[in-house]
PyMOL Python script that loads the backbone (N, CA, C, O; Angstrom):
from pymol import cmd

cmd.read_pdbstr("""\
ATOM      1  N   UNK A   1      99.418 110.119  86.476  1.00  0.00           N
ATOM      2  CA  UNK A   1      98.178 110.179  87.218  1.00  0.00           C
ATOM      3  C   UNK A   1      98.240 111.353  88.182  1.00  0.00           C
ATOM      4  O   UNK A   1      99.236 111.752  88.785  1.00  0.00           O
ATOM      5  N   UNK A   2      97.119 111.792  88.219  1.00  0.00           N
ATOM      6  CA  UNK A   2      97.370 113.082  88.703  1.00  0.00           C
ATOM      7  C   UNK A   2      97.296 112.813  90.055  1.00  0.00           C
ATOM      8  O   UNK A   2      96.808 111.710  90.299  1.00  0.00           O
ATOM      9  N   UNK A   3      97.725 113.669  91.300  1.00  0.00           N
ATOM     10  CA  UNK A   3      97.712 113.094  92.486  1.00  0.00           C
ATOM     11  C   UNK A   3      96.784 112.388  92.919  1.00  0.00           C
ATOM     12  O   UNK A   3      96.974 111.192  93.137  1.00  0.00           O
ATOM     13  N   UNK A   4      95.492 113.027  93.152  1.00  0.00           N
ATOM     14  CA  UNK A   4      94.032 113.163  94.296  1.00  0.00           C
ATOM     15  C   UNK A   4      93.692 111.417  93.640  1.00  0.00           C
ATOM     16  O   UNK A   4      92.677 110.945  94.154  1.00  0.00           O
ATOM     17  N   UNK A   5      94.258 110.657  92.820  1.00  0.00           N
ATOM     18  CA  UNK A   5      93.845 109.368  91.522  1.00  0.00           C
ATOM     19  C   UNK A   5      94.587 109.033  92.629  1.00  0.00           C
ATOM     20  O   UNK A   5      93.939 108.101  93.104  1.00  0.00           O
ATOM     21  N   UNK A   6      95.443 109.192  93.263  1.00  0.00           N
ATOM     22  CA  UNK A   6      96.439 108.152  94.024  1.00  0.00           C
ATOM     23  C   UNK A   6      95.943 107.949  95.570  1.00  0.00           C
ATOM     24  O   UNK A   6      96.481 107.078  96.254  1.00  0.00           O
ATOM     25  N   UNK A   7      94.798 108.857  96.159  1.00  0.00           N
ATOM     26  CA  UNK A   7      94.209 108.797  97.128  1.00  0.00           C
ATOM     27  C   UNK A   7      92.788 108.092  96.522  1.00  0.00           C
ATOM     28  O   UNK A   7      92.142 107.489  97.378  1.00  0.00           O
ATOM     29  N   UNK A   8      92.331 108.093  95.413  1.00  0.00           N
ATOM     30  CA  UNK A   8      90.938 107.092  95.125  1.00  0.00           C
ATOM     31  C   UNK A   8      91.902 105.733  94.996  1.00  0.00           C
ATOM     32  O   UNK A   8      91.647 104.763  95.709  1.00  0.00           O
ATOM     33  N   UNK A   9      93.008 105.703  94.067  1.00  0.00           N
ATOM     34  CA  UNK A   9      93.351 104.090  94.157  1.00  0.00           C
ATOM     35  C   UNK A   9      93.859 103.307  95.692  1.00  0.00           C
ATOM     36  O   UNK A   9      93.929 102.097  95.908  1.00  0.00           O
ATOM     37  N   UNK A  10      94.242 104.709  96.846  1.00  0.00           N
ATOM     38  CA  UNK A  10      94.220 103.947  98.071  1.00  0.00           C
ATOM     39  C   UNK A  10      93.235 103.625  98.141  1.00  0.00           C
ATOM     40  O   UNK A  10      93.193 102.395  98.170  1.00  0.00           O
ATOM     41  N   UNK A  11      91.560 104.433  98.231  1.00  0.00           N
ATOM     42  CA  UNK A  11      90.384 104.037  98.664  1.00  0.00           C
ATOM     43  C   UNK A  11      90.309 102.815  98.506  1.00  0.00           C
ATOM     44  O   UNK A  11      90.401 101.908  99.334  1.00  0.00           O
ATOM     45  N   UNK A  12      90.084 102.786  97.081  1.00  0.00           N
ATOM     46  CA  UNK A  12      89.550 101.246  96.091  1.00  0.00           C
ATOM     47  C   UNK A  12      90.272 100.360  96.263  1.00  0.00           C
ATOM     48  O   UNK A  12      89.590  99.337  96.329  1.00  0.00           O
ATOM     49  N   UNK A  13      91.574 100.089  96.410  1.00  0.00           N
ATOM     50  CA  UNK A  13      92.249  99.232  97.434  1.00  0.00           C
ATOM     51  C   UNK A  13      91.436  98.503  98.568  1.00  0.00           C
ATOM     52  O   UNK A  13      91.095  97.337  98.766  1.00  0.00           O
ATOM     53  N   UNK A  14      91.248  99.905  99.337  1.00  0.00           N
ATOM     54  CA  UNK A  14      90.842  99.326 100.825  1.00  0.00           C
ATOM     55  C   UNK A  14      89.415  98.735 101.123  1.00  0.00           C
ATOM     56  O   UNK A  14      88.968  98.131 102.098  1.00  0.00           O
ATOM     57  N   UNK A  15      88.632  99.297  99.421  1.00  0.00           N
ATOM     58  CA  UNK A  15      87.186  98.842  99.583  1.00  0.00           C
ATOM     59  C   UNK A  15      87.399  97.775  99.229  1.00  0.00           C
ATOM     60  O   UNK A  15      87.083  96.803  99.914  1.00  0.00           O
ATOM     61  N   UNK A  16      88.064  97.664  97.922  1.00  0.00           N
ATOM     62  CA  UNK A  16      88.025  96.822  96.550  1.00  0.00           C
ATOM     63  C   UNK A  16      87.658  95.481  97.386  1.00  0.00           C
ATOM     64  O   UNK A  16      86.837  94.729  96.861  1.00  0.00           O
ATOM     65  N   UNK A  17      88.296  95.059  98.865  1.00  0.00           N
ATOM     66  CA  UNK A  17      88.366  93.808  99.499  1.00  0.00           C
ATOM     67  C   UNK A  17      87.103  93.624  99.950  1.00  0.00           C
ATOM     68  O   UNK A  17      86.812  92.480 100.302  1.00  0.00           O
ATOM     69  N   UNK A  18      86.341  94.413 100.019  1.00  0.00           N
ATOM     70  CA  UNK A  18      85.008  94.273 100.623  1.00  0.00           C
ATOM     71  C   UNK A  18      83.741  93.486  99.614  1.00  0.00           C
ATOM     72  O   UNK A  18      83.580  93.914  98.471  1.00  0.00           O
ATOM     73  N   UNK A  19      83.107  92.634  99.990  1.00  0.00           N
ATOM     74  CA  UNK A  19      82.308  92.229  98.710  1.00  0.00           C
ATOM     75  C   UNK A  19      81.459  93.031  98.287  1.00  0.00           C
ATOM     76  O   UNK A  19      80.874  92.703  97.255  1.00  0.00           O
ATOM     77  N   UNK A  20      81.126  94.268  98.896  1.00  0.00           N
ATOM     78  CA  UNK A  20      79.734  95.691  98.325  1.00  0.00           C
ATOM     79  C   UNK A  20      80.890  96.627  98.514  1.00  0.00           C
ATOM     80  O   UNK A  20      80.770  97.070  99.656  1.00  0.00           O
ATOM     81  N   UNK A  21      82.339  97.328  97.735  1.00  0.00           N
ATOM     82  CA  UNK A  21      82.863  98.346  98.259  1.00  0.00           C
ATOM     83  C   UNK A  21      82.291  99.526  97.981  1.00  0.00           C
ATOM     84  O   UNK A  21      82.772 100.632  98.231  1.00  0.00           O
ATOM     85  N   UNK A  22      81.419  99.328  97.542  1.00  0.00           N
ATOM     86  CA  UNK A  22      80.447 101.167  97.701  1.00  0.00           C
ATOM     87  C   UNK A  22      79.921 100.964  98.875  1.00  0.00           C
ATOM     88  O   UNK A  22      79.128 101.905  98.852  1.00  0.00           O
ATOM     89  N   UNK A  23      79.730 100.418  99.977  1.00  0.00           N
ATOM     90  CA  UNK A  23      78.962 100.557 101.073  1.00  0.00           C
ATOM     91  C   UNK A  23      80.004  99.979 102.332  1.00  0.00           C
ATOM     92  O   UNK A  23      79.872  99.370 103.394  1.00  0.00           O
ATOM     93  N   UNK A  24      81.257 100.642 101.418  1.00  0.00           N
ATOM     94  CA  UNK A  24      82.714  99.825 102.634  1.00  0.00           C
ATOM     95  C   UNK A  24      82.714 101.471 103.156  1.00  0.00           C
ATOM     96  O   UNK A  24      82.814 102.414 102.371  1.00  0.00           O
ATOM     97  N   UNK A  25      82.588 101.603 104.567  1.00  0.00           N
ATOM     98  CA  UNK A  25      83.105 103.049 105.397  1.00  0.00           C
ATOM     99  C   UNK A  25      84.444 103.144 105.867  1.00  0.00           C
ATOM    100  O   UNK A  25      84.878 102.659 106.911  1.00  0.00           O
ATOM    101  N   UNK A  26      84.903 103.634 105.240  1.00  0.00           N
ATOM    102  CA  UNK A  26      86.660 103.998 104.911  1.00  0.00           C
ATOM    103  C   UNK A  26      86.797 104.706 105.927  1.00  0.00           C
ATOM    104  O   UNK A  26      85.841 105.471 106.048  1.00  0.00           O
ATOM    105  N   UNK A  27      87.661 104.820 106.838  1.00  0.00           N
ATOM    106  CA  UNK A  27      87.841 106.279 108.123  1.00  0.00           C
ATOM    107  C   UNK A  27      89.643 106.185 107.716  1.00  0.00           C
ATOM    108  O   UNK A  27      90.490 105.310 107.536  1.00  0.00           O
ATOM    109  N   UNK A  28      89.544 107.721 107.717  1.00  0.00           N
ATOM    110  CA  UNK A  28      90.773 107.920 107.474  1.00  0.00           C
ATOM    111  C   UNK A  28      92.054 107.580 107.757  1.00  0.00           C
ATOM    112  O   UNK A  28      92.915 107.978 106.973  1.00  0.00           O
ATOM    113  N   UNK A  29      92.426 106.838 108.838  1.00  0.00           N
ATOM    114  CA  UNK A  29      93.141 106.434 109.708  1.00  0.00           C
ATOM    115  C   UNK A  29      93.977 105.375 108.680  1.00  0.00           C
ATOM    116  O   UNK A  29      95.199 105.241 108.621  1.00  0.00           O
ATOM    117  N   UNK A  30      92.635 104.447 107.650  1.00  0.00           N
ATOM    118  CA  UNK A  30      92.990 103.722 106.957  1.00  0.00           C
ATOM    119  C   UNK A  30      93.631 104.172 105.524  1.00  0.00           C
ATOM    120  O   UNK A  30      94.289 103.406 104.820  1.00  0.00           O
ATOM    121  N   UNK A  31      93.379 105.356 105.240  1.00  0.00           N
ATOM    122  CA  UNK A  31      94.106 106.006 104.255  1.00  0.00           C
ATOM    123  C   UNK A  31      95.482 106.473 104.871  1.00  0.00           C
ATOM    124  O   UNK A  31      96.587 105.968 104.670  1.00  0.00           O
ATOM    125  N   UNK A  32      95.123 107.692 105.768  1.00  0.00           N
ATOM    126  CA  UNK A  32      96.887 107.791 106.267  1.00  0.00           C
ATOM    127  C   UNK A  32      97.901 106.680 106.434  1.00  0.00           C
ATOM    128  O   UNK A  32      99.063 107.063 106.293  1.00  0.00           O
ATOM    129  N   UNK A  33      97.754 105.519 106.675  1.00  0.00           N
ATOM    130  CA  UNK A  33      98.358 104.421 107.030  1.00  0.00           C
ATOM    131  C   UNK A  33      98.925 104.335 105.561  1.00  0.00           C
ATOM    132  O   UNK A  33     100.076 103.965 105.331  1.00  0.00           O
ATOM    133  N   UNK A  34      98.114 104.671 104.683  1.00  0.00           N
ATOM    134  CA  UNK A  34      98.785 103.683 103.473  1.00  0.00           C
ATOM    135  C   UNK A  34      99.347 104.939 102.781  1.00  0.00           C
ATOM    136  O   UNK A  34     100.177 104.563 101.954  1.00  0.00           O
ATOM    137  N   UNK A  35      99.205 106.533 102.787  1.00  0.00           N
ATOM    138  CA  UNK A  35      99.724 107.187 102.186  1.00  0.00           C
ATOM    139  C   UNK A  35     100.996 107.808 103.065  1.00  0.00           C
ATOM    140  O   UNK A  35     101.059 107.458 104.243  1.00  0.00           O
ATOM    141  N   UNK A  36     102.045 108.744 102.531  1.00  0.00           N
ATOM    142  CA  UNK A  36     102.779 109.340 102.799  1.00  0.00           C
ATOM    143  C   UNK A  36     102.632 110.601 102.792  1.00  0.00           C
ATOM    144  O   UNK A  36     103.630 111.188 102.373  1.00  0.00           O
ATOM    145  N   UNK A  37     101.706 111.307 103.119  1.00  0.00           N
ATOM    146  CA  UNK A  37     101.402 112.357 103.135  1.00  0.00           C
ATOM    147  C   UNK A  37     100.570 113.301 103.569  1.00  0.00           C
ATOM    148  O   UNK A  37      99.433 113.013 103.195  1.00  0.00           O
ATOM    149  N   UNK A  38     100.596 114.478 104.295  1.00  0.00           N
ATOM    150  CA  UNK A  38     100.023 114.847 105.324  1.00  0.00           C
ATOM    151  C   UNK A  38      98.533 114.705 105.128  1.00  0.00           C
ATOM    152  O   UNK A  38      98.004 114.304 104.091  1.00  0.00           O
ATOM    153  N   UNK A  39      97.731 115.183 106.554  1.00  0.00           N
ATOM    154  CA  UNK A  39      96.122 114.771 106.353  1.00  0.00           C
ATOM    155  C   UNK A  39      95.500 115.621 105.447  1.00  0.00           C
ATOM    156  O   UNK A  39      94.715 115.417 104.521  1.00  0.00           O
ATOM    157  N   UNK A  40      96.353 117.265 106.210  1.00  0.00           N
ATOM    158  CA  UNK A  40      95.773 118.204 105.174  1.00  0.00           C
ATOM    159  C   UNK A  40      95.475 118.426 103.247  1.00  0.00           C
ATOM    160  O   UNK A  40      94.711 119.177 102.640  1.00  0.00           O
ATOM    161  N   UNK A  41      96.247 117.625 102.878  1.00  0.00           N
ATOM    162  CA  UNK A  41      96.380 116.915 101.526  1.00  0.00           C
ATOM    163  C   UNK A  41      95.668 116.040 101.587  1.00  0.00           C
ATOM    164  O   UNK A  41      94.830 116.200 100.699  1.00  0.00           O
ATOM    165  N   UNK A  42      95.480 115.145 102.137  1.00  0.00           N
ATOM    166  CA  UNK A  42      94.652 114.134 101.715  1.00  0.00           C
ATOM    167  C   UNK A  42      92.966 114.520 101.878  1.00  0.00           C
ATOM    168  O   UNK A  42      92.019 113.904 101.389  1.00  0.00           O
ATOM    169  N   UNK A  43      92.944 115.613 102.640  1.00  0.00           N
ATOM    170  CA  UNK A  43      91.604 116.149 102.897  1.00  0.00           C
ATOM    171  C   UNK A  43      91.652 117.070 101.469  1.00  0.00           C
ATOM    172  O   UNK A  43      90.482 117.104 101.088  1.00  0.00           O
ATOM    173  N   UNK A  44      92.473 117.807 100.545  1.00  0.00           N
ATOM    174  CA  UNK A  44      92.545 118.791  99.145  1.00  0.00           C
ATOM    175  C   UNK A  44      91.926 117.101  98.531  1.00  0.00           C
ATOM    176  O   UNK A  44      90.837 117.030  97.961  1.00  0.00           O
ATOM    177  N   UNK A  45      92.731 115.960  98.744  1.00  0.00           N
ATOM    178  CA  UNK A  45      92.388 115.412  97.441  1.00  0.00           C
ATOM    179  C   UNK A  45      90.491 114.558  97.577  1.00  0.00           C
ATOM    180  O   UNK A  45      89.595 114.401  96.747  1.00  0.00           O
ATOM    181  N   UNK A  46      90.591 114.310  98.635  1.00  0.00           N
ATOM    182  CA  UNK A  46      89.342 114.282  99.095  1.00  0.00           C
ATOM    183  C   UNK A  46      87.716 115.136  98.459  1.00  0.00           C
ATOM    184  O   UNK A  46      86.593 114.749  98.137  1.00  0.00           O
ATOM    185  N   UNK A  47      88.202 116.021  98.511  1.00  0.00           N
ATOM    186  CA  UNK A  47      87.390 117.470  97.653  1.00  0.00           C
ATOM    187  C   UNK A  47      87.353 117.363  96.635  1.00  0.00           C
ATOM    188  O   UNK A  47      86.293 117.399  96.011  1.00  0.00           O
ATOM    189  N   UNK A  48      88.381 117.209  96.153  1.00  0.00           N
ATOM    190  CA  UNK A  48      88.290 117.230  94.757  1.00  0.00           C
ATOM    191  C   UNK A  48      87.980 115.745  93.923  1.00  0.00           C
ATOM    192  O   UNK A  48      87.906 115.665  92.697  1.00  0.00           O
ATOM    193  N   UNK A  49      87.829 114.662  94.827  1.00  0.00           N
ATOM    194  CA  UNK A  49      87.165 113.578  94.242  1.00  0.00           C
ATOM    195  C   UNK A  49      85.983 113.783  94.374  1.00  0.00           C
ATOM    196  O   UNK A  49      85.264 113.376  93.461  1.00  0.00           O
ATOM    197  N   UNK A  50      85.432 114.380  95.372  1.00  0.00           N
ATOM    198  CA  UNK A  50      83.848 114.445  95.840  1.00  0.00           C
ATOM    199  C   UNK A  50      83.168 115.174  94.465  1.00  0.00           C
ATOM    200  O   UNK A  50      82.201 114.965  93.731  1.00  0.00           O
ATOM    201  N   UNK A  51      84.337 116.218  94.577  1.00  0.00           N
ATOM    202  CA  UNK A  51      83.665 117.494  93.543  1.00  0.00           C
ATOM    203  C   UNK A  51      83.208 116.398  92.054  1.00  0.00           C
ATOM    204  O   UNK A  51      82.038 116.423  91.672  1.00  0.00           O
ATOM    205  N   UNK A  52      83.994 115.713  91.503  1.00  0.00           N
ATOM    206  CA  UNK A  52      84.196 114.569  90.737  1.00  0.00           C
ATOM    207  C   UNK A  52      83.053 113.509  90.781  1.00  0.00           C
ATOM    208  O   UNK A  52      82.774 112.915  89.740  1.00  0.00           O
ATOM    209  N   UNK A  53      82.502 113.292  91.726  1.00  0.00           N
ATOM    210  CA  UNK A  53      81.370 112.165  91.774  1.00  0.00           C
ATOM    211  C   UNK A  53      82.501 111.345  91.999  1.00  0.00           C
ATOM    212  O   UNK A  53      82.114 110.348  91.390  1.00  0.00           O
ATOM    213  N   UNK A  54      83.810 110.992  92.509  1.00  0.00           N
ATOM    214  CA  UNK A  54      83.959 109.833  93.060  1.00  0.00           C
ATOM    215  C   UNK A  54      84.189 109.207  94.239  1.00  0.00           C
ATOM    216  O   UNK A  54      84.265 107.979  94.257  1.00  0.00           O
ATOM    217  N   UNK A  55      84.284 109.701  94.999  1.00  0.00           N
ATOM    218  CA  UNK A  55      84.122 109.454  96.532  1.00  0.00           C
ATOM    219  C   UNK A  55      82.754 110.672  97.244  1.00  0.00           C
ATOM    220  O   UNK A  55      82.612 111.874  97.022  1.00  0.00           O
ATOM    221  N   UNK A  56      81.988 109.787  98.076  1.00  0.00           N
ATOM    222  CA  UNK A  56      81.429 110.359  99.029  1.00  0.00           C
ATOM    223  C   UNK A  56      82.095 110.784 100.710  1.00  0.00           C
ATOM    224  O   UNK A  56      83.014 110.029 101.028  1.00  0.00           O
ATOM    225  N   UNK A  57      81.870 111.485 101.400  1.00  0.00           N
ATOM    226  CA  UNK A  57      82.323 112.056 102.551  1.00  0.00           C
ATOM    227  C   UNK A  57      81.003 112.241 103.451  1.00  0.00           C
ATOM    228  O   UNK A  57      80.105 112.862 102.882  1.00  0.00           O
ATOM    229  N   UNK A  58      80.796 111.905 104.460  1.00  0.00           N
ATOM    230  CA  UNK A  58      80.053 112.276 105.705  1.00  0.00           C
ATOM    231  C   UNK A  58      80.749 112.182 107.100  1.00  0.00           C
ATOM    232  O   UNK A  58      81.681 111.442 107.416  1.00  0.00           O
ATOM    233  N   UNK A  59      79.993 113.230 107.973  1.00  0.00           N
ATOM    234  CA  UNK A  59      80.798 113.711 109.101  1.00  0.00           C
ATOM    235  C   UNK A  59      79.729 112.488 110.118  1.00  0.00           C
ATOM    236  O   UNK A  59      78.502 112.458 110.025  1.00  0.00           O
ATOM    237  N   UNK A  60      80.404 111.737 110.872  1.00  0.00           N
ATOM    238  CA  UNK A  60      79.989 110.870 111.660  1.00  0.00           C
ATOM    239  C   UNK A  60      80.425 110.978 112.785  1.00  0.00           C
ATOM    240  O   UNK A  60      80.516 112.175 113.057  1.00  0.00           O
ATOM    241  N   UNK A  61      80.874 110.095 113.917  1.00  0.00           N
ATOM    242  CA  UNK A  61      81.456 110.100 114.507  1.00  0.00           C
ATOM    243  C   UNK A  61      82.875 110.501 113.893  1.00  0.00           C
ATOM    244  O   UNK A  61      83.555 111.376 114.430  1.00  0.00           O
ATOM    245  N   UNK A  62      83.269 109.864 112.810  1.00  0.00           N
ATOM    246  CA  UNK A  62      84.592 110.500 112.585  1.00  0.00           C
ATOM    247  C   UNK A  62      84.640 110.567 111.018  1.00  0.00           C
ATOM    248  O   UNK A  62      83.986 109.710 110.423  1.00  0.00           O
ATOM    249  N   UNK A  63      85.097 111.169 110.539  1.00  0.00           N
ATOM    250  CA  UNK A  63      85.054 111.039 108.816  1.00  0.00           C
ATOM    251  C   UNK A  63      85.020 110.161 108.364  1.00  0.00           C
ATOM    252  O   UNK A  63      86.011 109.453 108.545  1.00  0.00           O
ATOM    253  N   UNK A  64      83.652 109.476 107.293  1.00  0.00           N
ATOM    254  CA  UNK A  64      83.503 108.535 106.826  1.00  0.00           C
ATOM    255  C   UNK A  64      83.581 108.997 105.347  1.00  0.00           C
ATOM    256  O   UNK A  64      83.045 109.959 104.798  1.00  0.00           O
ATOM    257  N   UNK A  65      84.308 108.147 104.918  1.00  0.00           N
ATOM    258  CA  UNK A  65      84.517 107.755 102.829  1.00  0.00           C
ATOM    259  C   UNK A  65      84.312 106.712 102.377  1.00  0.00           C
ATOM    260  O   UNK A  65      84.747 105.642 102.804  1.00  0.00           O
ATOM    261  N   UNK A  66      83.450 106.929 101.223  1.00  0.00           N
ATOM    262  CA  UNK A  66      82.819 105.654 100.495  1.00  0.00           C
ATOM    263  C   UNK A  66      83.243 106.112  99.076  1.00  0.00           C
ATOM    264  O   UNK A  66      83.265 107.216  98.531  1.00  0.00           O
ATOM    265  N   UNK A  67      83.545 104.955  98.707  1.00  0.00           N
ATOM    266  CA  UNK A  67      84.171 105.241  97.315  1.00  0.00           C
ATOM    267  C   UNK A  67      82.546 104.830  95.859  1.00  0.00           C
ATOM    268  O   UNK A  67      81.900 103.803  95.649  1.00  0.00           O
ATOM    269  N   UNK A  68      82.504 106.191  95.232  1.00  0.00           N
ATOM    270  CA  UNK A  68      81.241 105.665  94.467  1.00  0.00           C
ATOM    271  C   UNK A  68      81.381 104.340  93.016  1.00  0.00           C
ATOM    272  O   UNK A  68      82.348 104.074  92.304  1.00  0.00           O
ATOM    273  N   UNK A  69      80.494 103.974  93.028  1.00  0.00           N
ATOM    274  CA  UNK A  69      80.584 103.243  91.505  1.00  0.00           C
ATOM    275  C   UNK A  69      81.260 103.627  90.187  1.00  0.00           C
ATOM    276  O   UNK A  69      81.626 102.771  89.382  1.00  0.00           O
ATOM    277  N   UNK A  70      81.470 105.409  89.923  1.00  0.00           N
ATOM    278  CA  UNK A  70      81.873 105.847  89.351  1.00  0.00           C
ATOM    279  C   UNK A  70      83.551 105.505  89.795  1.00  0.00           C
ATOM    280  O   UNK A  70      84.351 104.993  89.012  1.00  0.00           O
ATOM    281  N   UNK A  71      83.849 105.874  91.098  1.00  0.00           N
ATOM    282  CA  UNK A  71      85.250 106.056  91.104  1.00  0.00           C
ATOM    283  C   UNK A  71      85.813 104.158  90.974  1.00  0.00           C
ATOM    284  O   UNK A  71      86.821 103.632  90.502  1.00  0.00           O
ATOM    285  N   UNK A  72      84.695 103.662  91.588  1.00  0.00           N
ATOM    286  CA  UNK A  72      85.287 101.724  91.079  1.00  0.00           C
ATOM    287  C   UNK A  72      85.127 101.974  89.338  1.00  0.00           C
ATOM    288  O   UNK A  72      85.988 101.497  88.599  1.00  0.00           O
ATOM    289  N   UNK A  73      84.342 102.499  88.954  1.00  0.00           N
ATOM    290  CA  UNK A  73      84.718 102.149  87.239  1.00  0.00           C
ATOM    291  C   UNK A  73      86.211 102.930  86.763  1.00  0.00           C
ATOM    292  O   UNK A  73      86.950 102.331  85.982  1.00  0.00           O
ATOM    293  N   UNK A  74      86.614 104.366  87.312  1.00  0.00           N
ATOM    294  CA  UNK A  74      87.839 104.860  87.609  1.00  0.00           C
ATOM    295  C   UNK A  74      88.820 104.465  87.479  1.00  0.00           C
ATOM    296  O   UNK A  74      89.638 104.902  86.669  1.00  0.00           O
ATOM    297  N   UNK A  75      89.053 103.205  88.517  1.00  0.00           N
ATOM    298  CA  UNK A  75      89.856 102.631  88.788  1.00  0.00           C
ATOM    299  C   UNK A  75      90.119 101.351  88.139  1.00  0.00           C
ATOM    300  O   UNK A  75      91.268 100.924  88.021  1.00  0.00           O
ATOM    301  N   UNK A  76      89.082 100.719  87.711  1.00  0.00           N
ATOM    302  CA  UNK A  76      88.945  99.872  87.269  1.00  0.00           C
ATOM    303  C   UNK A  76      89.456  99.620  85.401  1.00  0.00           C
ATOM    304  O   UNK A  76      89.967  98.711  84.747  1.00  0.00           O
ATOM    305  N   UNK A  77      88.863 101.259  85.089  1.00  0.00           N
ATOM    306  CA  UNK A  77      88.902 101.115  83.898  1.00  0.00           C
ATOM    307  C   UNK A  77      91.035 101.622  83.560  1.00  0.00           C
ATOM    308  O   UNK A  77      91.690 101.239  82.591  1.00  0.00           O
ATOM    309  N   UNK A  78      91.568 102.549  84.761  1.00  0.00           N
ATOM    310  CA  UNK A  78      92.658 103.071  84.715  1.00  0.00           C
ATOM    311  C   UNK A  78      94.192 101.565  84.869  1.00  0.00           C
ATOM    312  O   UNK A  78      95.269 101.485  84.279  1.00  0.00           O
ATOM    313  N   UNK A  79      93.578 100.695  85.858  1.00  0.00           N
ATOM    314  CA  UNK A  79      94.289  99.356  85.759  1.00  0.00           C
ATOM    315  C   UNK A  79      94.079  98.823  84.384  1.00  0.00           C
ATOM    316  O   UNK A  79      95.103  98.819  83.701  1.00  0.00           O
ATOM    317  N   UNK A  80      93.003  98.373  83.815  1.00  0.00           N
ATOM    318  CA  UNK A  80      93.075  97.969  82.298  1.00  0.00           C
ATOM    319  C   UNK A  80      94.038  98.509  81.581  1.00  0.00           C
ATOM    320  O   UNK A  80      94.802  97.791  80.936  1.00  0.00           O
ATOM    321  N   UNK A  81      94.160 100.066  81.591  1.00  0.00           N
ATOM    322  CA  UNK A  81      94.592 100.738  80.160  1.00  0.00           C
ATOM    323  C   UNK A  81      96.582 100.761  81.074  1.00  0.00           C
ATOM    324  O   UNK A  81      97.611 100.994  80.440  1.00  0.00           O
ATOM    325  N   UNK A  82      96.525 100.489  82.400  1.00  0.00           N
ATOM    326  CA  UNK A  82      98.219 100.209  83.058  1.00  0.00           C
ATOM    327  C   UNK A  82      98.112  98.933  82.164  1.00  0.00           C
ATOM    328  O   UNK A  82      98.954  99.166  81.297  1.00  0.00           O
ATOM    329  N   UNK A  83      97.518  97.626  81.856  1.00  0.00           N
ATOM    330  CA  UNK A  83      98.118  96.143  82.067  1.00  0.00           C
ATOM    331  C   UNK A  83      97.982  96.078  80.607  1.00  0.00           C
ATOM    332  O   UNK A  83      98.185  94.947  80.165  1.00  0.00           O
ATOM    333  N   UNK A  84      97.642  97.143  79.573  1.00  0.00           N
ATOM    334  CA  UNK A  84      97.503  96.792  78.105  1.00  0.00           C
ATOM    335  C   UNK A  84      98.939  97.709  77.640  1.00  0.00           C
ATOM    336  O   UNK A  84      99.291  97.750  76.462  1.00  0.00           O
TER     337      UNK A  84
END
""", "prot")
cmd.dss("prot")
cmd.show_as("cartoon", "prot")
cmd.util.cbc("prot")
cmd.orient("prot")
């Protein structure tokens, strides 16, 4: 899996618990916590999910990420093809 997949499966993690996780506002704080790796990277992989249609980004009070429907089918469909 290529890296920036390992910063959407933190996302979807952190939404996945939410009962609407497309409308869960992720702030980064909650990603760094769970990754090992600097912000500046996690802001490359960030981009390049956006670029992707699978995460959204808006500047708020503080960086908000929403993970799209596309990136829950992503993820969703990438656990299936791990558990077969």
């Amino acid at each position: 899996m290529n890296a920036h997949y390992k910063t959407l499966e933190t996302i979807f993690t952190i939404a996945h618990q939410d009962p609407n996780p497309v409308t869960y506002l992720c702030r980064p704080r909650e990603i760094i916590l769970r990754q090992f790796q600097d912000w500046s990277v996690i802001q490359q992989h960030l981009e390049l999910l956006e670029q992707e249609g699978l995460v959204v980004t808006k500047q708020m009070d503080t960086l908000i990420i929403s993970i799209t429907s596309s990136g829950i089918q992503k993820m969703e469909s990438a656990n299936l093809n791990l558990q077969n």
